[in-house]
Backbone as a ProteinNet text record, in pm:
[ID]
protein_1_A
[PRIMARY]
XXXXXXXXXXXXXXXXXXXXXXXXXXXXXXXXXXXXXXXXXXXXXXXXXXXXXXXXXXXXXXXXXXXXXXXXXXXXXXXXXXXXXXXXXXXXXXXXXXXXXXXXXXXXXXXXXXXXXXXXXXXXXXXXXXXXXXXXXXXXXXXXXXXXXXXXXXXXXXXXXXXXXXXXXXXXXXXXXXXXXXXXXXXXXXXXXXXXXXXXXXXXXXXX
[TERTIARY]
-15827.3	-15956.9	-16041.2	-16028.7	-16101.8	-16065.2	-15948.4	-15851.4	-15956.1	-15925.4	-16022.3	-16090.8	-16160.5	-16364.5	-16353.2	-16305.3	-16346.9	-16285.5	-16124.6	-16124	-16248.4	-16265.9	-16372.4	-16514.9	-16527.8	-16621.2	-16643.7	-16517.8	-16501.2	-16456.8	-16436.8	-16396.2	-16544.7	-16626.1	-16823.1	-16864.8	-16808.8	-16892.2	-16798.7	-16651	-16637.5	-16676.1	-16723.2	-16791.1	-16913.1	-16986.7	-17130.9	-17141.1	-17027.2	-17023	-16972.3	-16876.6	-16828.2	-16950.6	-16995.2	-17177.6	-17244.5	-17259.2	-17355.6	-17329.5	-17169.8	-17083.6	-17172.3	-17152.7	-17213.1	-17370.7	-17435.7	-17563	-17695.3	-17780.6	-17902.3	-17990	-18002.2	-18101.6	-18068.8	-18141.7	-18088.4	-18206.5	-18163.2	-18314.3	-18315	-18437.4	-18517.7	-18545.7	-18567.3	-18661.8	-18747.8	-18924.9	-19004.3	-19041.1	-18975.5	-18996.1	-19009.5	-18957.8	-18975.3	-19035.9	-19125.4	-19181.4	-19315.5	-19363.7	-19465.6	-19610.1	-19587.2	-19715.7	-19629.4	-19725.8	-19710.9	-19793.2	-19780.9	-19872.3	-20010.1	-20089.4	-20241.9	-20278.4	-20415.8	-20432.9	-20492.6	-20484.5	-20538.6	-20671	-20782.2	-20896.3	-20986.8	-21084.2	-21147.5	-21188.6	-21123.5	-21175.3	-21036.3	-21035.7	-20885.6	-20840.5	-20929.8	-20875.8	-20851.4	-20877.1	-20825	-20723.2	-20618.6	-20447.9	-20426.6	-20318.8	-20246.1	-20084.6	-19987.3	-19864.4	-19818	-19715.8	-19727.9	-19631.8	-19710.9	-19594.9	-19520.2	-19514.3	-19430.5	-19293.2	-19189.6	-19093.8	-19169.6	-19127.2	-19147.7	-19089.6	-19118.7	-19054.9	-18953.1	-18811.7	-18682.8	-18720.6	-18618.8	-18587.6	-18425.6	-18482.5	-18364.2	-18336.4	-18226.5	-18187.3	-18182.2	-18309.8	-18299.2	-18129.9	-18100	-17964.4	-18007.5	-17879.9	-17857	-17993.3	-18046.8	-18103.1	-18118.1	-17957	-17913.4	-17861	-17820.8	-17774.1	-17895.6	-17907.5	-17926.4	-17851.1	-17787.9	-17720.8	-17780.4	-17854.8	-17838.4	-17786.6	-17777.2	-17658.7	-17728	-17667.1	-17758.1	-17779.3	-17680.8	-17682.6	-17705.8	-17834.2	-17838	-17703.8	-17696.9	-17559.4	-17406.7	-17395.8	-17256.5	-17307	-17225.2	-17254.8	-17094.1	-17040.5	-16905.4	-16911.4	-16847	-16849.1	-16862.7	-16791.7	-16830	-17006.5	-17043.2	-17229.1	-17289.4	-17236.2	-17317.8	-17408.8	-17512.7	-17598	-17654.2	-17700.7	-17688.8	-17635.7	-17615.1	-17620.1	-17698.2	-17788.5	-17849.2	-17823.6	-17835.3	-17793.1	-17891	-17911.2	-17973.5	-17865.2	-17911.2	-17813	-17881.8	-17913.5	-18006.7	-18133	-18189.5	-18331.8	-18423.3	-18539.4	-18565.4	-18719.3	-18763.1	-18916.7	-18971.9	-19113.8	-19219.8	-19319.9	-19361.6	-19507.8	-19599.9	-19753.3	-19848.7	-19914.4	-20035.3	-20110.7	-20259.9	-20348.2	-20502.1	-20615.9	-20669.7	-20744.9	-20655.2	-20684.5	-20612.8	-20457.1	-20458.5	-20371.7	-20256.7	-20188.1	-20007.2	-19976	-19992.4	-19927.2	-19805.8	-19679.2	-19539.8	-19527.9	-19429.3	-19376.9	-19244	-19175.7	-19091.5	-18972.6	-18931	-18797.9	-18694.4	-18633.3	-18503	-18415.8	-18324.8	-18225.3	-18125.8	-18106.8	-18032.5	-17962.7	-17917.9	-17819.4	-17808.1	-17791	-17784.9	-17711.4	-17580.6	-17441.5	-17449.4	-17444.7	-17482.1	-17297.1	-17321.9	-17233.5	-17189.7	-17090.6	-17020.2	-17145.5	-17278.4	-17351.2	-17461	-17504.3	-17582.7	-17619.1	-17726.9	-17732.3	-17849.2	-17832.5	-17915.5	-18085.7	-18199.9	-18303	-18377.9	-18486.7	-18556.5	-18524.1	-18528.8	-18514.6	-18597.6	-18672.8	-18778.1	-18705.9	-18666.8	-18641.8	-18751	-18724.3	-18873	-18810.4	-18875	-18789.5	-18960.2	-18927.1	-19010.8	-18985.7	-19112.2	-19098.7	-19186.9	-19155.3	-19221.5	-19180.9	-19332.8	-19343.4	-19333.9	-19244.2	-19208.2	-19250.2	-19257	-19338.6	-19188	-19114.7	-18991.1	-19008.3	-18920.6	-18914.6	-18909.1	-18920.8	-18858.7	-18904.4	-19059	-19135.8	-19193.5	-19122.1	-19118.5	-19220.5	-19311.6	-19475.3	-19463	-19508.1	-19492.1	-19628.7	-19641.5	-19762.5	-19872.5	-19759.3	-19788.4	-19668.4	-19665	-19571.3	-19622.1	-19515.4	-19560	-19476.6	-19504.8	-19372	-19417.4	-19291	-19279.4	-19161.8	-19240.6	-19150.5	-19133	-18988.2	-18932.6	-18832.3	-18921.9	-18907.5	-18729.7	-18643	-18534.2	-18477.8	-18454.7	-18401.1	-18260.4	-18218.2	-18045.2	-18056.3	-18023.5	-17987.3	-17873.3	-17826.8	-17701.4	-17610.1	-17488.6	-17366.3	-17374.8	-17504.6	-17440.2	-17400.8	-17321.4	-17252.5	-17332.8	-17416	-17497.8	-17563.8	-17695.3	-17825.6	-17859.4	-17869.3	-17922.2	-18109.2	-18163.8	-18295.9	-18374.1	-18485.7	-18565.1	-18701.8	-18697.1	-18858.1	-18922.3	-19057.4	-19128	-19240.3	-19243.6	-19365.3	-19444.3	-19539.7	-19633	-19724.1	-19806.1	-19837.4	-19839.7	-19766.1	-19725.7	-19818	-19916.1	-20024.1	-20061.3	-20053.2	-20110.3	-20189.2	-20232.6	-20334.7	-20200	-20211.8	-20138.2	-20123.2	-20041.8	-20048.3	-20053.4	-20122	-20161.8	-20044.6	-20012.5	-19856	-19798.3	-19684.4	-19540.1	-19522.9	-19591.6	-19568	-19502.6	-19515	-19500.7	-19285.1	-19277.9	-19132.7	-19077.1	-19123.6	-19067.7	-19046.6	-19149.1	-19168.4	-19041.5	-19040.9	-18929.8	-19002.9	-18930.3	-18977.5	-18861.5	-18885.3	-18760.7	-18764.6	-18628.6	-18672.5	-18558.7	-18562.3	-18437.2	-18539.1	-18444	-18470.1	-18533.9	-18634.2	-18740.6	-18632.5	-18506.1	-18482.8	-18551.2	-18704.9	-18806.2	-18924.7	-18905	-19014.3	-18969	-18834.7	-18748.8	-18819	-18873.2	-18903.4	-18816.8	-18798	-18719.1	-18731.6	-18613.8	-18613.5	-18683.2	-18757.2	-18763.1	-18649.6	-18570.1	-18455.7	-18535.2	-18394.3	-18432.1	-18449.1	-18571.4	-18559.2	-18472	-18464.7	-18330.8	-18354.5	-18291.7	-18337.9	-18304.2	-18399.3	-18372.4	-18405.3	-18262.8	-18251.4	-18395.8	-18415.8	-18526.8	-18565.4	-18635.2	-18648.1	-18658.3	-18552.5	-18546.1	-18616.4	-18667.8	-18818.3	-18732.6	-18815.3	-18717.7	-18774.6	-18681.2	-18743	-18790.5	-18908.6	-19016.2	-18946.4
19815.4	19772.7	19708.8	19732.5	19689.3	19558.9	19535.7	19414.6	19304.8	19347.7	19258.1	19225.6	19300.4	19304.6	19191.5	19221.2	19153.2	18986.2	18966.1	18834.6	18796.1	18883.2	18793.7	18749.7	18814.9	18837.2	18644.3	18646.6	18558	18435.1	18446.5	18355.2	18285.7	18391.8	18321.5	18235.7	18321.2	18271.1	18099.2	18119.6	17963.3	17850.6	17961.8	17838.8	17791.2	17906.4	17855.8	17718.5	17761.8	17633.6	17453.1	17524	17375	17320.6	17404.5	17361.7	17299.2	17350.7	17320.5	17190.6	17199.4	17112.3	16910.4	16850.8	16704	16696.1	16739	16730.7	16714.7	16628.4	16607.6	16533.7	16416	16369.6	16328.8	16379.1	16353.3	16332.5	16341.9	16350	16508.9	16528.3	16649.5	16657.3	16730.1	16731	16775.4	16665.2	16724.2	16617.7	16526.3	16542.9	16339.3	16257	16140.6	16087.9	16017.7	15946.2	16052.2	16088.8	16112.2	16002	15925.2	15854.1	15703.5	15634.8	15553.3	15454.3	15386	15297.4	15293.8	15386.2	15377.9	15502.7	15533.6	15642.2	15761.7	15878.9	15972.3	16027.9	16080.8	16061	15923.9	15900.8	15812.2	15709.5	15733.3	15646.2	15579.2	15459.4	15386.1	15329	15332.9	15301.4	15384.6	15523.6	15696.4	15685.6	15667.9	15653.9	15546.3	15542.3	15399.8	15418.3	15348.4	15310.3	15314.7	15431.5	15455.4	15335.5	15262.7	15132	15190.7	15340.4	15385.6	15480.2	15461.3	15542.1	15708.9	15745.7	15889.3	15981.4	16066.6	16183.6	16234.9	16265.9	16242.3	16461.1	16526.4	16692.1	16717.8	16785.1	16813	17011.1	17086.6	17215.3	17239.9	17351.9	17395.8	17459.4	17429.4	17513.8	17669.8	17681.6	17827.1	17931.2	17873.1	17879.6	17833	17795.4	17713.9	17814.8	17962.5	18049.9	18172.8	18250.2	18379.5	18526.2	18596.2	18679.9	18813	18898.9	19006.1	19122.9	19253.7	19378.2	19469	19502.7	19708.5	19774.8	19743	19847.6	19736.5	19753.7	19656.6	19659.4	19777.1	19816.7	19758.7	19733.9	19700	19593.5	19464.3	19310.3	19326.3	19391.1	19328.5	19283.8	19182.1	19140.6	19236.7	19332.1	19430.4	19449	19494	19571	19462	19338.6	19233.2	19237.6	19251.1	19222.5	19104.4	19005.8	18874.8	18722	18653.8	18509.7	18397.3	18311.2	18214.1	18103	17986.4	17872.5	17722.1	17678.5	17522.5	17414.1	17340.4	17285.1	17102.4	17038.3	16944.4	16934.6	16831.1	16782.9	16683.1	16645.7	16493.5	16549.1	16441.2	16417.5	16276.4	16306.9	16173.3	16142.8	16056.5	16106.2	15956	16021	15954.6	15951.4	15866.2	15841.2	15843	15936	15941.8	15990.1	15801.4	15813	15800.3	15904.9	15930.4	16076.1	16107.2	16219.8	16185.4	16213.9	16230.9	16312.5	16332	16431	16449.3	16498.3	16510.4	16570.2	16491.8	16649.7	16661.3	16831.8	16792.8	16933.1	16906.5	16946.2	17032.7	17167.2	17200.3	17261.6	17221.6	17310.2	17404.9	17537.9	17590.9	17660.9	17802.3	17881.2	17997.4	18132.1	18267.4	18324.9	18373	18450.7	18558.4	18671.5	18848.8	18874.2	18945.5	19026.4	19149.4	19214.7	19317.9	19453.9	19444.2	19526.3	19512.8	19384.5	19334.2	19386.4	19349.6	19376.1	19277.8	19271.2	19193.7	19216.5	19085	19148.4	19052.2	19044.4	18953.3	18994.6	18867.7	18819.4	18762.7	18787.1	18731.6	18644.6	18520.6	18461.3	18362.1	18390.4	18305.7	18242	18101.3	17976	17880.6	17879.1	17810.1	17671.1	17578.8	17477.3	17420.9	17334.7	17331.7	17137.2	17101.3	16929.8	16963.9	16879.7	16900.7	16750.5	16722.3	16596.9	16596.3	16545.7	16538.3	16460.5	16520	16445.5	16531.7	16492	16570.3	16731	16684.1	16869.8	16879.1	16897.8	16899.6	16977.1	16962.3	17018.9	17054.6	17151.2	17236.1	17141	17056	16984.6	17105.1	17167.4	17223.8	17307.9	17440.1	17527.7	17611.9	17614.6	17704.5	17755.9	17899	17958.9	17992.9	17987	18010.5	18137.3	18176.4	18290.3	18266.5	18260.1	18184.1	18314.7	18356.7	18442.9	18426.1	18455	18396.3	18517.8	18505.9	18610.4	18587.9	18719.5	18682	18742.9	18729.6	18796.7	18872.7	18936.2	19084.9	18960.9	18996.9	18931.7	18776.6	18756.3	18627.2	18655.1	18564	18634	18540.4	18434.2	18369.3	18266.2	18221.1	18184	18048.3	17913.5	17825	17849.2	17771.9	17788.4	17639	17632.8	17489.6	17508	17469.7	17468.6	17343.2	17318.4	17205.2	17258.2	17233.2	17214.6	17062.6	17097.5	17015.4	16909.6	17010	16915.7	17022.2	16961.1	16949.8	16825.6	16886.5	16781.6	16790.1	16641.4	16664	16494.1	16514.1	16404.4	16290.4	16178.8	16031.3	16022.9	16043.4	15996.8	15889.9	15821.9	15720.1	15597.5	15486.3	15419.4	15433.4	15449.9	15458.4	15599.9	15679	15816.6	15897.6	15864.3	15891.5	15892.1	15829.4	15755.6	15891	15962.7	16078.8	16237.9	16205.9	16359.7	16377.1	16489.3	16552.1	16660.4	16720.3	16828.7	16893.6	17011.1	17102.2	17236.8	17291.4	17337.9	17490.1	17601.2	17742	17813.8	17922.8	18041.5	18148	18212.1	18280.4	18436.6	18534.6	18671.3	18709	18698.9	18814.7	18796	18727.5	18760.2	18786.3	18857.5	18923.8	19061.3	19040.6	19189.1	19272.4	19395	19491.1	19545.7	19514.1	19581.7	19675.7	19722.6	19872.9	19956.8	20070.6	20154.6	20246.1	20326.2	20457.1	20535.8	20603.4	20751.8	20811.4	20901.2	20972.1	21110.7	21193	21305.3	21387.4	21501.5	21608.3	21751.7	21876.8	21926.1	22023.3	22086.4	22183.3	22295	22339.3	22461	22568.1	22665.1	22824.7	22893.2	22928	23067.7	23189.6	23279.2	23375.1	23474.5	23575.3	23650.3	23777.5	23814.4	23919.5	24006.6
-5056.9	-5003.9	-5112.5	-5255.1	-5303.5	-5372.9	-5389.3	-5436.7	-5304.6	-5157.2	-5112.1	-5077.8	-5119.1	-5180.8	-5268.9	-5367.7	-5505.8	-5455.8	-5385.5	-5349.2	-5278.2	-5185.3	-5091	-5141.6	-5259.9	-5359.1	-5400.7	-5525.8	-5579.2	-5464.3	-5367.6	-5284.2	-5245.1	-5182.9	-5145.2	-5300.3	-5386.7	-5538.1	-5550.7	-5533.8	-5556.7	-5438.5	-5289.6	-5197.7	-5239	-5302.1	-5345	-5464.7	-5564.8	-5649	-5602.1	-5520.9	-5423.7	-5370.3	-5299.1	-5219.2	-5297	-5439	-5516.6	-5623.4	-5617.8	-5769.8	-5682.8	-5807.2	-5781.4	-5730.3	-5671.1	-5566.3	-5710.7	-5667.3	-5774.9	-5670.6	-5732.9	-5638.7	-5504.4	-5372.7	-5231.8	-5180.2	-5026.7	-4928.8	-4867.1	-4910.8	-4837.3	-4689	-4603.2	-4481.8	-4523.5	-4527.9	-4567.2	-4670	-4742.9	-4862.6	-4845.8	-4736.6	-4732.6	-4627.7	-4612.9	-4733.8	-4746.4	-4870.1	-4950.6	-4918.2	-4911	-4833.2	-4754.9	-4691.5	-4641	-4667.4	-4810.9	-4855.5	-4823.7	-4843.9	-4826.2	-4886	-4883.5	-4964.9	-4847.5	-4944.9	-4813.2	-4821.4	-4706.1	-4688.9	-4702.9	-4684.3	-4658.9	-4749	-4869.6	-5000.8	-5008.1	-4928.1	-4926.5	-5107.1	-5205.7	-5342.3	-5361.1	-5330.4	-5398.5	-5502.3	-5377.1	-5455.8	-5477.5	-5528.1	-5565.1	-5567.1	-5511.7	-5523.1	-5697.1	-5742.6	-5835.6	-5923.7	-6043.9	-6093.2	-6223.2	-6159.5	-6368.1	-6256.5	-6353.6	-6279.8	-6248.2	-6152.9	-6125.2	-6190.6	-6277.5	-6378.1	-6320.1	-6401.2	-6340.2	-6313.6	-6193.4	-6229	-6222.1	-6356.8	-6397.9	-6413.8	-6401.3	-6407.2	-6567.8	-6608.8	-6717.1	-6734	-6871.1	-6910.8	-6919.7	-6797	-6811.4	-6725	-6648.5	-6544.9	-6395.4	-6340.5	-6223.9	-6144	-6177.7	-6097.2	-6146.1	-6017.6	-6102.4	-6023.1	-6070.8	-6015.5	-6049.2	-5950.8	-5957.1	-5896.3	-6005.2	-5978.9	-5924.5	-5863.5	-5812.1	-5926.7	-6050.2	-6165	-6284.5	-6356	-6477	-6588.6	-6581.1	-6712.5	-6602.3	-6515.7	-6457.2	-6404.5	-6477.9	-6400.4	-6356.5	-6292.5	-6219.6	-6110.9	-6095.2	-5923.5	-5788.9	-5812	-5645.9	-5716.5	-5817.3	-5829.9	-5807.3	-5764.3	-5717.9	-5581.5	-5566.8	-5483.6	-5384.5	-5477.2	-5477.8	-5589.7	-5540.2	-5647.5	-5545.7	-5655.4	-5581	-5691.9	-5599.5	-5719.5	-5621	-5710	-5689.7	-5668.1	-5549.3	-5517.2	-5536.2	-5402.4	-5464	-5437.8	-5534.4	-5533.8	-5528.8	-5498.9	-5456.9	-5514.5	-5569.1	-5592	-5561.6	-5536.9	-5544.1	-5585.9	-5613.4	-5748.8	-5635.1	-5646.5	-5626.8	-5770	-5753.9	-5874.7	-5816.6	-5778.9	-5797.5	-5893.2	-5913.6	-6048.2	-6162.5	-6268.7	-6402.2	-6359.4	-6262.1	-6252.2	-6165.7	-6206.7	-6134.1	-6083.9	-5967.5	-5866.9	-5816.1	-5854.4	-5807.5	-5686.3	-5600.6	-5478.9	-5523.1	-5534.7	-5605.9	-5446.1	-5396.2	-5304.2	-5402.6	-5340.3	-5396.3	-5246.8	-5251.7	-5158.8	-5252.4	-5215.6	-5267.5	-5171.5	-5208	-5077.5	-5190.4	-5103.8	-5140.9	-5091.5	-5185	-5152.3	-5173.8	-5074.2	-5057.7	-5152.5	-5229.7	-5307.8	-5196	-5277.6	-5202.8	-5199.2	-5287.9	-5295.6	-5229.2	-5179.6	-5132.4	-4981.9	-4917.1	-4744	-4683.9	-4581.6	-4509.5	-4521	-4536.6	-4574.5	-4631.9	-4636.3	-4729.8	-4878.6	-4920.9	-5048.4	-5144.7	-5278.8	-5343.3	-5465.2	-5469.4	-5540	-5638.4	-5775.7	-5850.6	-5893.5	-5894.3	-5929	-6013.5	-6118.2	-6232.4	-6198.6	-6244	-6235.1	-6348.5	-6435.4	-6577.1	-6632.3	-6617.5	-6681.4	-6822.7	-6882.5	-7024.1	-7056.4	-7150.2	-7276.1	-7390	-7353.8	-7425.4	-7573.3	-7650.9	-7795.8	-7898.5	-8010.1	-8140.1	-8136.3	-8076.9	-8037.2	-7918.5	-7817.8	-7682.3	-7688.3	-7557.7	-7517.3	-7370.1	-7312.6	-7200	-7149	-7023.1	-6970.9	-6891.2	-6853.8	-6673.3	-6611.8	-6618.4	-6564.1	-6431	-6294.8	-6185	-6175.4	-6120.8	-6070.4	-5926.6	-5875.9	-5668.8	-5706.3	-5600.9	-5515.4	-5369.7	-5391.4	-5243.7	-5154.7	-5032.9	-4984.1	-4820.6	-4948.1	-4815.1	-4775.4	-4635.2	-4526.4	-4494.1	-4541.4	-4490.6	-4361.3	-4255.2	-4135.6	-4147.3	-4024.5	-4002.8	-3982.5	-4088.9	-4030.9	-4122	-4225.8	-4255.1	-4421.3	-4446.7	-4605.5	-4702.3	-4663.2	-4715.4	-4684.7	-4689.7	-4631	-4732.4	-4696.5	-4736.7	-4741.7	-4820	-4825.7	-4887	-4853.2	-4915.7	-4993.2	-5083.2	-5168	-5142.8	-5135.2	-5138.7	-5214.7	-5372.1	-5417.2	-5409.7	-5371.7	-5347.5	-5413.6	-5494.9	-5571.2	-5742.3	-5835.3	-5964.8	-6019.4	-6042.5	-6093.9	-6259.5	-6357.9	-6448.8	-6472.8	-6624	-6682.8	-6671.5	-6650.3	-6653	-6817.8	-6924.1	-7041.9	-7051.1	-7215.4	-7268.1	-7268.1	-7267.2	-7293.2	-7194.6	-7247.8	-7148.8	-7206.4	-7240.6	-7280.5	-7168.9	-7033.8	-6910.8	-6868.3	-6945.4	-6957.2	-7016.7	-7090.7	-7154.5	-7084.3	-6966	-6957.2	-6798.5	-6797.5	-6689.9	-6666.6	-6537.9	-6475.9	-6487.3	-6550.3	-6552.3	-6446.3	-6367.4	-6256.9	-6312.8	-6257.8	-6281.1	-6249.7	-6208.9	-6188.3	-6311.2	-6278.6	-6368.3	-6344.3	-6423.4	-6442.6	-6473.8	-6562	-6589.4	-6474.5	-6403.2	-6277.5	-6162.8	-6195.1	-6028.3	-5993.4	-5871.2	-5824.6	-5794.8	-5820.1	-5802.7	-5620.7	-5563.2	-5397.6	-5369.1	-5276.5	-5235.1	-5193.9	-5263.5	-5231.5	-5123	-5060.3	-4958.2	-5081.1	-5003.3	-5066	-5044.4	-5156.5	-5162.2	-5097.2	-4987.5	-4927.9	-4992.7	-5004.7	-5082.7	-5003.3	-5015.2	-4906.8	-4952.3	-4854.3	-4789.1	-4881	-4955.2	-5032.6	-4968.8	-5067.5	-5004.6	-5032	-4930.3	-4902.3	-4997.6	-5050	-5127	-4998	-4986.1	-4868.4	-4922.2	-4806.4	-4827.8	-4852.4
[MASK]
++++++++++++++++++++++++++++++++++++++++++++++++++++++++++++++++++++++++++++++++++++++++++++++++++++++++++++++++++++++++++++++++++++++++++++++++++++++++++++++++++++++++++++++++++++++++++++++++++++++++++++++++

């Protein structure tokens, strides 16, 4: 039984990478078109049609999966709980005034481990404008918590992010040409599940 646990284990984990292998920039639902050439509210100069490429997103290294165990000290495949991984992504940038506003899309999907169970899910997924170059500069960092529900019976659950607006100052130049949005999963801002209490039997009366 447990030989095929652990296949069926590693079998979801290499569907999740197939799902995920090649995929970057795509189309979102949700996510096209970002405007329709005009600006929004009543001040039709507001916005403007943006004339600088849109900041490319890219998957921080070593933050594209995050897997967690029932047991911190045992990462083996059966103490697996969950794995979630980023699959693809699409952004769009407006320009009002001096500020750059990104929308930036992720699709990913969440594979229940042999430890795992049906249930909401709190996944934190960072999202961070970087100023690239010899001493890279943090612009603007958010983090989301993306609340996905596996239902009874499914072995794993696709899911969609739409941040909205990722807003910073328009840099000076083509300084703009440099910066990226870097996107992964946040392990120090995972909330810990609520467990059952554990029952504990009845205390004995000593008798009169």
């Amino acid at each position: 039984m447990r030989g095929v646990l652990e296949y069926r284990t590693l079998a979801a984990l290499a569907a999740l990478g197939l799902a995920l292998a090649g995929c970057s920039m795509s189309s979102i639902p949700g996510m096209s078109p970002l405007f329709t050439g005009g600006a929004t509210g009543t001040d039709a100069s507001a916005a403007a049609i943006p004339s600088f490429e849109c900041p490319g997103v890219d998957v921080r290294s070593g933050a594209g999966t995050l897997a967690i165990s029932a047991n911190a000290a045992d990462q083996s495949p059966m103490n697996m709980r969950y794995q979630v991984g980023i699959g693809q992504t699409a952004r769009e940038c407006k320009l009002v005034g001096s500020t750059v506003t990104m929308k930036v899309g992720i699709q990913g999907r969440v594979v229940l481990g042999p430890a795992g169970m049906p249930g909401q899910l709190d996944v934190p997924m960072r999202f961070a404008v970087v100023h690239e170059g010899p001493d890279p500069k943090t612009i603007v960092t958010k983090l989301h918590r993306i609340q996905v529900v596996v239902p009874e019976g499914a072995p794993n659950v696709a899911f969609t992010l739409i941040e909205e607006e990722l807003s910073f100052p328009m840099p000076r130049g083509g300084d703009i040409d440099s910066y990226i949005v870097y996107i992964g999963f946040d392990p120090n801002a995972v909330r810990e599940q609520p467990r059952r209490p554990e029952r504990r039997p009845p205390a004995r009366r000593n008798p009169a």
